[in-house]
C-alpha positions in Angstrom: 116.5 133.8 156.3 118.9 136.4 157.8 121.1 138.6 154.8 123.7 140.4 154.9 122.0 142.8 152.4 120.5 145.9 153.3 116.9 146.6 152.1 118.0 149.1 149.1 120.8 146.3 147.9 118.1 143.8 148.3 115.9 145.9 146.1 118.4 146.5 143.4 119.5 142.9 143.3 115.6 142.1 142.7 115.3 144.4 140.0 118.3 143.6 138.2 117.0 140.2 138.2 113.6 140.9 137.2 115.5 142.8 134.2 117.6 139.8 133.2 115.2 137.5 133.0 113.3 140.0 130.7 116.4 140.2 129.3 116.6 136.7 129.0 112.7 136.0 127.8 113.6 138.7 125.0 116.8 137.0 123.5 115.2 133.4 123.3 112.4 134.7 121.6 114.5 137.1 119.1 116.9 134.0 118.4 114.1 130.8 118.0 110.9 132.7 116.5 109.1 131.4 119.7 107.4 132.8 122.4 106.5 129.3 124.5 110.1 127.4 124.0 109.4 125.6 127.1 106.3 124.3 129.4 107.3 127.0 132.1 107.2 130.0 129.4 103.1 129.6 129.4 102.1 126.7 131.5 98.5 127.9 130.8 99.1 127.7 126.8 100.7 124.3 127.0 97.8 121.6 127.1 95.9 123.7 124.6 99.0 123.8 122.2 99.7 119.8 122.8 96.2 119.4 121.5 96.3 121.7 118.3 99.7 119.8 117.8 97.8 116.4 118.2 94.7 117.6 116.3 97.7 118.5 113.5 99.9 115.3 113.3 96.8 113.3 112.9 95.4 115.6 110.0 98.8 114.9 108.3 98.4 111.2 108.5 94.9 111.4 107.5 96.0 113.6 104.2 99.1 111.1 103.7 96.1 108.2 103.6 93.9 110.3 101.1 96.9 110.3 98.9 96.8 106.5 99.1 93.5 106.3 98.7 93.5 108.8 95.6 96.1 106.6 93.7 93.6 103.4 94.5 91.0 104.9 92.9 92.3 106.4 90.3 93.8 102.9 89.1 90.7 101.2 89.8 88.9 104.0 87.2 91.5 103.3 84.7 91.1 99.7 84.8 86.9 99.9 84.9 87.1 102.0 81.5 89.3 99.9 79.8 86.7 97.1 80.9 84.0 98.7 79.0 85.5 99.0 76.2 86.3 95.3 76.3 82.8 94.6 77.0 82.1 97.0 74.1 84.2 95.1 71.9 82.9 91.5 72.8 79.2 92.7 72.3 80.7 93.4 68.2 82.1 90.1 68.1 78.7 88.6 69.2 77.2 90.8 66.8 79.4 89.6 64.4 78.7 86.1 65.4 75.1 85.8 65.4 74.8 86.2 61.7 74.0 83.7 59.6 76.4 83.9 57.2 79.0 83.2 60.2 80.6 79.6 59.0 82.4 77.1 61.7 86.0 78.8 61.1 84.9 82.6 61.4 83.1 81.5 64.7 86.6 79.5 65.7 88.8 82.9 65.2 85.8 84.8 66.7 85.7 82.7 69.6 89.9 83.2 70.0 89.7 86.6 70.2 87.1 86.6 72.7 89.6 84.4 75.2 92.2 86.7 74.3 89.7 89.6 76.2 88.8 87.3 78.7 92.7 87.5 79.6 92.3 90.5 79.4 89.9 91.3 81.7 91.6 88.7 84.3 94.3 91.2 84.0 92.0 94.2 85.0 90.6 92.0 88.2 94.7 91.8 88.9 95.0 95.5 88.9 97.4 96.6 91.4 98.4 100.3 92.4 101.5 100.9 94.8 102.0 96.3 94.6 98.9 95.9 96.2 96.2 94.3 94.1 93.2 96.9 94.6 90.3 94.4 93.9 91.3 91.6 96.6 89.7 93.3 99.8 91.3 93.1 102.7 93.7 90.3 101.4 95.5 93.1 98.4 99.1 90.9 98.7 98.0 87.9 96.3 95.6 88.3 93.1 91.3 87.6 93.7 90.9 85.5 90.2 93.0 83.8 87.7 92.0 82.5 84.1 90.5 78.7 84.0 88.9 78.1 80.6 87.7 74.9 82.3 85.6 76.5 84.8 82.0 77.3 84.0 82.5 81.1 83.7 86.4 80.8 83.0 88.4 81.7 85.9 89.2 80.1 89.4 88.7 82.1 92.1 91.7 82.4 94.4 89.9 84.4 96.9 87.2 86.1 98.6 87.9 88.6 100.6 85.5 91.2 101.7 86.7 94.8 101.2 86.3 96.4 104.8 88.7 99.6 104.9 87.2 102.8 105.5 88.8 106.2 104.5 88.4 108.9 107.0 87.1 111.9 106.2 89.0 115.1 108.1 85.5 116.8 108.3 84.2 113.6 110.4 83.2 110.7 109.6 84.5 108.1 107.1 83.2 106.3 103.9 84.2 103.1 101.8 86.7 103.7 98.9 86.7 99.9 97.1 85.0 97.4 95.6 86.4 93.8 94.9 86.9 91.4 92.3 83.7 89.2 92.8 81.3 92.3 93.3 83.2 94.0 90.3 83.5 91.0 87.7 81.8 88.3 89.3 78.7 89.2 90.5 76.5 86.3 92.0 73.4 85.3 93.5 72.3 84.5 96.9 73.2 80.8 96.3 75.9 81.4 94.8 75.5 81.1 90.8 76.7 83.7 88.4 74.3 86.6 88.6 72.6 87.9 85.2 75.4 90.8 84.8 78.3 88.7 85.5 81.4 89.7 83.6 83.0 86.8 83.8 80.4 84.4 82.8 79.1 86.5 80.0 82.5 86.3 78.1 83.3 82.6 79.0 79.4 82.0 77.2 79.6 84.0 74.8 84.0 81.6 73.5 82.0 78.8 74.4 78.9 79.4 72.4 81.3 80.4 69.5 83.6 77.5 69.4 80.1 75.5 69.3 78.9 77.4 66.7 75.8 77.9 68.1 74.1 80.5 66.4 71.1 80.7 68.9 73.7 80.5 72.2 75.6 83.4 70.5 72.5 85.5 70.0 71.7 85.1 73.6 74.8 86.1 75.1 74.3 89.6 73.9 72.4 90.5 76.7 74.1 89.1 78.8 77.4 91.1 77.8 74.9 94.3 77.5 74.2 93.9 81.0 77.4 93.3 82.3 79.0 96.3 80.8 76.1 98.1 82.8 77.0 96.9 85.1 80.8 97.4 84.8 79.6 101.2 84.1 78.0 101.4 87.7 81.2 100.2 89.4 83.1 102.9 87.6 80.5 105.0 88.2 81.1 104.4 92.1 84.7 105.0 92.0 84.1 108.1 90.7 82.2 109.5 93.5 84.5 107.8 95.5 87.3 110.1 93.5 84.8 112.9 94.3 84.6 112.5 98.1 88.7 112.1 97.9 88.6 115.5 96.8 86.6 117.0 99.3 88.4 115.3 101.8 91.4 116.5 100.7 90.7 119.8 100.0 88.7 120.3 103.5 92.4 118.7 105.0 94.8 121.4 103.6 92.2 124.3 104.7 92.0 122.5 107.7 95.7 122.2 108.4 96.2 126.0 107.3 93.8 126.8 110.1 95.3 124.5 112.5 99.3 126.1 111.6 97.5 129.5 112.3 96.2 128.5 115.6 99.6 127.2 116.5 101.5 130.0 115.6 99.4 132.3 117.1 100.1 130.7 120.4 104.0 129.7 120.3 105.5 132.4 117.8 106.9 135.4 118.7 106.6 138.2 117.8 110.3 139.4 116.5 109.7 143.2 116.4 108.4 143.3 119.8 110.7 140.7 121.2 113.8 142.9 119.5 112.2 146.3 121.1 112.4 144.5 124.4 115.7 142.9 124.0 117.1 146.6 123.5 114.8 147.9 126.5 115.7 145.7 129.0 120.0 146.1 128.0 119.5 149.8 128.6 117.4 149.3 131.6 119.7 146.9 132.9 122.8 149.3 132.0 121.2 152.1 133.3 120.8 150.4 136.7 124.4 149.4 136.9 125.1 153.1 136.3 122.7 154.6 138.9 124.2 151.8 141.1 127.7 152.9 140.8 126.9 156.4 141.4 124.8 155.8 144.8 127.4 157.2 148.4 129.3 154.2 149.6 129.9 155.7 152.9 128.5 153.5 156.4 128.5 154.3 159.7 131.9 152.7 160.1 133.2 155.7 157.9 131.9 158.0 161.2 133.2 155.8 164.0 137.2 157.4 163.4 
C-alpha cells in the first residue's frame, strides 16, 4: 500500500497508537477491576477461565442440592426419634398389659391409646420437608402409607417406590441420602410378609391382642415392639451418617469454591495499582509525544524551491 506519510510520521503515528491502546488497556482495567474483559484481552487465558467458571457454577448447584439434602435429613432424624419414643412408650403399655391384674376395660383403654400411636406413627411415615414427603422414594408428591385398622398390620400401602436419588459429593463421587416408608416402618420378608422388626405390624398386634385381652398375645408382642424400635434406632442411626457425610460435603464445597474464586481472580482481575500507574504513564507518554511532535522543523523541500 502506497502513503502519503513519510517514514518518521509513520513511526510517530505507530507509536502513538501503541500508547493509546496502552492507554486504553489501562483505563478498562482501572474502571471494571478486570484484566481479561474480553476474549481478545488473553485469548490464551480464555478456555482455562471458561472451565474454572464451569467447574464453579456447577459447585454452586451442587452446594444448593446439599442444602436440600441437609433439610431432608434433618426432618427425617426428627421424625425417627420421635418414633422411638413411641415405640418406647408402646413397649410400657404392653408392659402394662401383660399383667395379670389387667381386667377387659384396662386392656380396652390400653388398646385405644395404642391406635392413637399407631396414628401417630402413620404421621411420621407422612413426614414431608420442603411439601415433598421424604419417605416415598422417588414418588415424594403423594404419602407411601395410610392408617387401615382392617389391614393385618394396620395401614394400606399407597405406594412403593424405591428411593434411587444419589447426592453428589464435590470431592467425587456420590452416596444415598434416604430411606423409605416400607424399609423404615414396614420392613418385610422376601415373600413378602411382615418381617420380625416391623413397625407397623408390631403396634397393630400388640391394639389387637389388647382389645382381645389376650394376656399371652400381649406378652408376645413385646419383642416384637423391642425389635422394632431397634430397628427404628438403626434407620436413625443411618441418617445420621448420612447428616455426617452432608457435612463433609458441604464443608469440602465452600473450601472448594474459595479455591476456585482464587483461581479466577487470579486470572481475570486486575491489578488496580498497577493498572492506575499505567494509566498515568501512558497520558504522559502520550502527551509528551504530542509535545516532542509539535516541536520537530516543519520545513520540506518545497520551502527551498523559491
Amino acid at each position: 500500500m502506497i502513503t502519503n506519510l513519510d517514514p518518521e510520521s509513520a513511526l510517530f503515528l505507530a507509536d502513538v497508537n501503541r500508547i493509546q491502546q496502552r492507554l486504553a488497556d489501562a483505563n478498562s482495567q482501572v474502571s471494571s477491576g478486570k484484566k481479561i474483559n474480553v476474549a481478545s484481552d488473553a485469548p490464551d487465558q480464555i478456555d482455562s477461565l471458561l472451565q474454572l467458571r464451569a467447574d464453579q457454577q456447577s459447585n454452586t448447584q451442587i452446594e444448593s442440592n446439599l442444602t436440600l439434602a441437609q433439610a431432608d435429613a434433618n426432618g427425617a432424624d426428627n421424625a425417627l426419634s420421635a418414633a422411638i419414643h413411641l415405640m418406647d412408650r408402646a413397649v410400657t403399655l404392653a408392659t402394662r398389659g401383660a399383667t395379670a391384674t389387667s381386667d377387659a376395660t384396662t386392656q380396652a383403654n390400653l388398646a385405644q391409646e395404642v391406635q392413637s400411636l399407631q396414628e401417630q406413627m402413620v404421621s411420621y411415615s407422612q413426614t414431608r420437608v420442603q411439601g415433598r414427603y421424604i419417605f416415598s422414594g422417588d414418588l415424594d408428591g403423594s404419602p407411601s402409607y395410610a392408617l387401615d385398622l382392617t389391614a393385618p398390620n394396620g395401614v394400606d400401602q399407597l405406594s412403593n417406590s424405591a428411593s434411587t436419588r444419589q447426592i453428589e459429593n464435590p470431592a467425587g463421587g456420590s452416596f444415598p441420602a434416604s430411606k423409605t416408608a416400607q424399609e423404615i416402618f414396614d420392613d418385610q420378608n422376601p415373600d413378602g410378609t411382615p418381617a420380625a422388626d416391623n413397625v407397623f405390624a408390631a403396634l397393630n398386634a400388640l391394639r389387637t391382642a389388647l382389645l382381645n385381652n389376650d394376656s399371652n398375645a400381649i406378652g408376645s408382642s413385646i419383642g416384637a415392639l423391642e425389635q422394632a424400635s431397634d430397628h427404628l434406632n438403626s434407620m436413625e442411626a443411618f441418617y445420621g451418617t448420612v447428616e455426617n457425610r452432608i457435612q463433609d460435603a458441604t464443608s469440602f464445597a465452600s473450601q472448594y469454591d474459595t479455591q476456585l474464586q482464587t483461581e479466577i481472580s487470579q486470572k481475570q482481575d486486575a491489578d488496580v495499582t498497577a493498572a492506575a500507574l499505567g494509566l498515568t504513564q501512558a497520558n504522559t507518554q502520550l502527551q509528551a509525544a504530542y509535545q516532542a511532535r509539535a516541536k520537530m522543523p516543519h520545513t520540506s523541500l518545497f520551502d527551498f524551491l523559491v
